[in-house]
N, C-alpha and C positions, 0 to 999 in steps of 0.2 A: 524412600520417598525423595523426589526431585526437587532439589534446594531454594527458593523462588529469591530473588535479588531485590524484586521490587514487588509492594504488593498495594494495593488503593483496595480501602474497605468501604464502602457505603460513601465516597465524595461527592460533595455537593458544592456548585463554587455560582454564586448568583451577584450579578451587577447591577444593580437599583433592581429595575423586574424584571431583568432576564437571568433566565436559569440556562448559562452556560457550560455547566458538567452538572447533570441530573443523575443523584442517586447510582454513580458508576464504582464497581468492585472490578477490581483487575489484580490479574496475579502472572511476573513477567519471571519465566526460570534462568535459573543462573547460566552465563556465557552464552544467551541468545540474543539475537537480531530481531529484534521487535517494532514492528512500525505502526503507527496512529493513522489511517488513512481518512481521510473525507474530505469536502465540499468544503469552501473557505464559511465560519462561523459554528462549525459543526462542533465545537471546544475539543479539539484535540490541542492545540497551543495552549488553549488554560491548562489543560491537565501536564500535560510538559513542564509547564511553569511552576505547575504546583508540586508535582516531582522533585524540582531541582529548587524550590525553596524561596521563588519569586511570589508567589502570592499562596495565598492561605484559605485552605478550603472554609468555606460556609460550616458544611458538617464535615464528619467522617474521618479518617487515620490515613496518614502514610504511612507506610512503613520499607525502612531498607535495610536488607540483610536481617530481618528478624529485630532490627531494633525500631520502635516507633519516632519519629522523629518531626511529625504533625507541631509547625510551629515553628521550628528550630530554623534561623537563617540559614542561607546558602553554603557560607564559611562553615557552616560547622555540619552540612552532610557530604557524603565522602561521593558525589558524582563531581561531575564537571558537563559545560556545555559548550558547544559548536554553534554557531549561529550562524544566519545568513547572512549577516554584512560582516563577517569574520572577524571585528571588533579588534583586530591588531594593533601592535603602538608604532603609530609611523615614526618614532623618534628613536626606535631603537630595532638595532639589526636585527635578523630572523635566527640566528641565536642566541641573543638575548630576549626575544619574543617568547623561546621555548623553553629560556630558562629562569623565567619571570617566578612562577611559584614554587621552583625548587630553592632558588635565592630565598622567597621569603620562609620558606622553610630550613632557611641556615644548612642545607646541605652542601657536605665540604666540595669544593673546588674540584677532587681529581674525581668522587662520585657524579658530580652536576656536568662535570663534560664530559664523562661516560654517557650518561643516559638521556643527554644532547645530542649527540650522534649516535647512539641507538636509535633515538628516533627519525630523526634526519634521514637515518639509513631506512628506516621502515615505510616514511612516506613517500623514499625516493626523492630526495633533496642535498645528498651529499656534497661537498663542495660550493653549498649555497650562504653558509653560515652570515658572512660579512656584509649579506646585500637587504637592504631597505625595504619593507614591503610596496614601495611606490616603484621598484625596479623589479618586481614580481610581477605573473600575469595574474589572471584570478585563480586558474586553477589551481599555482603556484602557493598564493595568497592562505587557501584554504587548505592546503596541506600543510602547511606553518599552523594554522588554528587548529587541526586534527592534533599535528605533533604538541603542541603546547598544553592542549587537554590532556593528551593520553600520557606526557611525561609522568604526571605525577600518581601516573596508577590508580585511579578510580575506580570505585566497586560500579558503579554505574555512567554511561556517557550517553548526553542527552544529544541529540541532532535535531535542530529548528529549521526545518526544510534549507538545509545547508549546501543542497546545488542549484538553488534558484536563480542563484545571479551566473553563471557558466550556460555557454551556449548549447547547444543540443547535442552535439558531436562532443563536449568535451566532459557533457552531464554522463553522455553515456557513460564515457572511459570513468568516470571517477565514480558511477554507481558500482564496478565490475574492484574498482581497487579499494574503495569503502569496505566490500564483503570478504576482500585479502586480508585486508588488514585488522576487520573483526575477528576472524579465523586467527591469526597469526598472535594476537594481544588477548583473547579468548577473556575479554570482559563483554559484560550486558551492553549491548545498541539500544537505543529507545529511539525511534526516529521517529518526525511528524511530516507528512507530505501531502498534498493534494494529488499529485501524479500516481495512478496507479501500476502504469509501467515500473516505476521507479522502484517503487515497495515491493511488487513482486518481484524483481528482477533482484532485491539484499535482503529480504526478511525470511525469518524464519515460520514466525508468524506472524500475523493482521489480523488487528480490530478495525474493522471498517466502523467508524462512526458516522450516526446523524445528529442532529438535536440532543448534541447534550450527552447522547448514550451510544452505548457499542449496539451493533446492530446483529453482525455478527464476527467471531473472533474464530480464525481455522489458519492452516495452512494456505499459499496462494494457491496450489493447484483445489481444495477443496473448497476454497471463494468462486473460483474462476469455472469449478465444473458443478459446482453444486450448490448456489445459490439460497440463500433459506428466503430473503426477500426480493421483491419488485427491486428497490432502493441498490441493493447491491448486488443485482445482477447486472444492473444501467451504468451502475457507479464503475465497475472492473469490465472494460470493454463493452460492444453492441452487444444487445441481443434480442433475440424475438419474442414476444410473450404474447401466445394463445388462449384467447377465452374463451371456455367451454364448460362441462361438466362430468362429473367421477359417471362412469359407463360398465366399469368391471372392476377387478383387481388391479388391471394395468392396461386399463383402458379409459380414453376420456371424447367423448363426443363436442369437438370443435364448435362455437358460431357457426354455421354455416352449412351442416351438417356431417365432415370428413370426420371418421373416425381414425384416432390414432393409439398405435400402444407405447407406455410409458414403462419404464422399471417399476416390476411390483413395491420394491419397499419406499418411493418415494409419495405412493397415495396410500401407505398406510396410517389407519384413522381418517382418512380425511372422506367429504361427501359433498354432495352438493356442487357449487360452482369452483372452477380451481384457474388457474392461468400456469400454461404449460409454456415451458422456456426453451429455446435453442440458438445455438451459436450459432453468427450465417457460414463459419469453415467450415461448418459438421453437416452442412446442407449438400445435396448434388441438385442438379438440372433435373438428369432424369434417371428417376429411380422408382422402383416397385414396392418398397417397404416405408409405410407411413407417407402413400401419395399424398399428395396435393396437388391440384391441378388450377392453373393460373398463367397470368398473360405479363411479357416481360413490359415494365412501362420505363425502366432506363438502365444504362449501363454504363460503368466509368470504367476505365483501365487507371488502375493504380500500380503499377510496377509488378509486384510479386503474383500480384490477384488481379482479377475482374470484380467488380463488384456491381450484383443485379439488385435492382428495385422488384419486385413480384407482387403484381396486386391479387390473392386468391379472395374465395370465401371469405377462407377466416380471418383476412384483414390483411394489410401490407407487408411483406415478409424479404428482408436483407439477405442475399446469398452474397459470400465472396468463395469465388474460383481460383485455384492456383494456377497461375500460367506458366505452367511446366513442359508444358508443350505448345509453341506458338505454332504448330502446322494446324492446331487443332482450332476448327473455328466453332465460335461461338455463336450464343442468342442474340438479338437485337431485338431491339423496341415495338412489339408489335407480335413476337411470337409466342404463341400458347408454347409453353413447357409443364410438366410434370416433377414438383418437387419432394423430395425423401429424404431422411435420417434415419440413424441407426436410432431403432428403440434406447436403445444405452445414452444415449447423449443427448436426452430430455431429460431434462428438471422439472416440479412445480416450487412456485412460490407464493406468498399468501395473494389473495389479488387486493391490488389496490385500493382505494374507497372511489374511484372514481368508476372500476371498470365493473363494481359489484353491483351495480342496475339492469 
């Protein structure tokens, strides 16, 4: 059985009357990349918190490494955390920033500048040892706070949306060296983010939260292709959602009246009314399998893609086109096209309370 590092039984974490972590159980395996993704409010930051020992659940247990520790301040659980204003001491150099809790752990002299530059080497900072964090850039900044967490070896490292403040270009580079460097120190990630880019591009797995609870918890490519709800199909990139009703085994008659087929086992059980999901890259212009037939009402060029507005039937339908061929011209505003996907690359998911009328 697969060892779990972090586990939440039954949390509950409420502030006067809002219940922000509602009755959440989680269970995070050991030397994985775990991220908290949602909407700002959604308590993934409480539940972080309450992880690493900042505030204290209502109800329910923590537990790390099989010990329960429900209570117990920060100092005395074996994580550490990263934060987003990197919380460095502008008064002392970037290796005395990294070698803050090994000092206070009285580790001798010739081990604490070993595993000073151990880590120094690991985030890529060598030869930086002597300089101020006020002579650092950000991204600089934040691999001093990686290295200062991970020095002292933590069974768990907490990430409080820890590339917020770095610009887009440099967020990228440091999502790609975050997932090095879990890999390389093979302890538990717990990251919390709004950005879904982000979480998929270093986790292993994602809880996408709303309100309080996980909505659903998979792999990114099993968020991204197979959807359980409305919430987290919108939340992890566009996508189209169809309402209609269960027609056969893997069949569902659209608003509108296009019939389309969907993978048998994604309407099993299910009857009645459903909203059938697809991605606008898995769309073509014109195709014969799961037509739909519709008028283009805009078109952007965005670099990689085209991207069409489609008003059909069954309601307004995003297509983006890869521009891999610029000889190849496209639709414009005004022409009837013919839209398809591969049966495979439809989802249902529950329908909303809005679209169940």
């Amino acid at each position: 059985m697969t060892e779990s590092d972090v586990r939440l039984e039954r949390v509950t974490k409420v502030f006067g009357d809002v219940v922000a972590v509602d009755d959440l159980s989680l269970d995070i395996v050991r030397g994985e990349f775990f991220s908290l993704l949602g909407p700002s409010g959604c308590g993934k930051t409480t539940t972080l918190r309450i992880l690493g020992g900042f505030e204290e659940p209502t109800e329910g247990t923590v537990h790390l490494g099989g010990a329960d520790v429900t209570g117990l301040p920060p100092y005395r659980r074996d994580v550490n955390t990263v934060f987003q204003s990197y919380a460095l001491f502008p008064h002392l150099d970037v290796f005395e920033n990294v070698a803050f809790g090994l000092r206070r752990k009285k580790v001798a002299r010739a081990e604490l500048g070993r595993r000073v530059g151990e880590m120094l080497d690991l985030v890529d900072l060598p030869g930086m040892e002597r300089r101020r964090p006020t002579q650092l850039s950000g991204g600089q900044q934040q691999r001093v706070a990686l290295a200062r967490a991970l020095v002292n070896r933590p069974r768990v490292l907490l990430l409080d949306e820890p590339l917020g403040a770095l610009d887009l270009k440099l967020r990228k580079q440091m999502q790609l060296e975050l997932k090095r460097i879990q890999h390389e120190v093979g302890i538990t990630f717990v990251h919390v983010t709004h950005d879904q880019e982000e979480a998929m591009t270093m986790a292993d797995t994602i809880a996408v939260m709303n309100e309080g609870r996980i909505e659903q918890l998979a792999t990114p490519e099993e968020l991204y292709e197979r959807p359980r709800t409305a919430f987290v199909a919108g939340f992890l990139g566009v996508s189209n959602l169809l309402f209609g009703a269960v027609a056969g085994e893997n069949l569902v008659r659209l608003d509108g009246g296009a019939e389309i087929r969907v993978p048998k086992d994604v309407l099993a059980g299910l009857a009645g009314r459903v909203a059938v999901g697809v991605r606008p890259e898995k769309i073509r212009l014109m195709a014969e399998v799961n037509a739909l037939s519709g008028t283009v009402v805009e078109r952007s060029y965005v670099g990689v893609s085209t991207q069409y507005i489609v008003e059909t039937p069954a309601g307004v339908i995003t297509v983006y086109v890869q521009n891999a061929d610029a000889r190849t011209p496209g639709a414009v505003p005004g022409d009837p096209v013919t839209l398809g996907w591969d049966p495979e690359a439809s989802f249902v998911v529950e329908i909303p309370e809005e679209g169940k009328e």
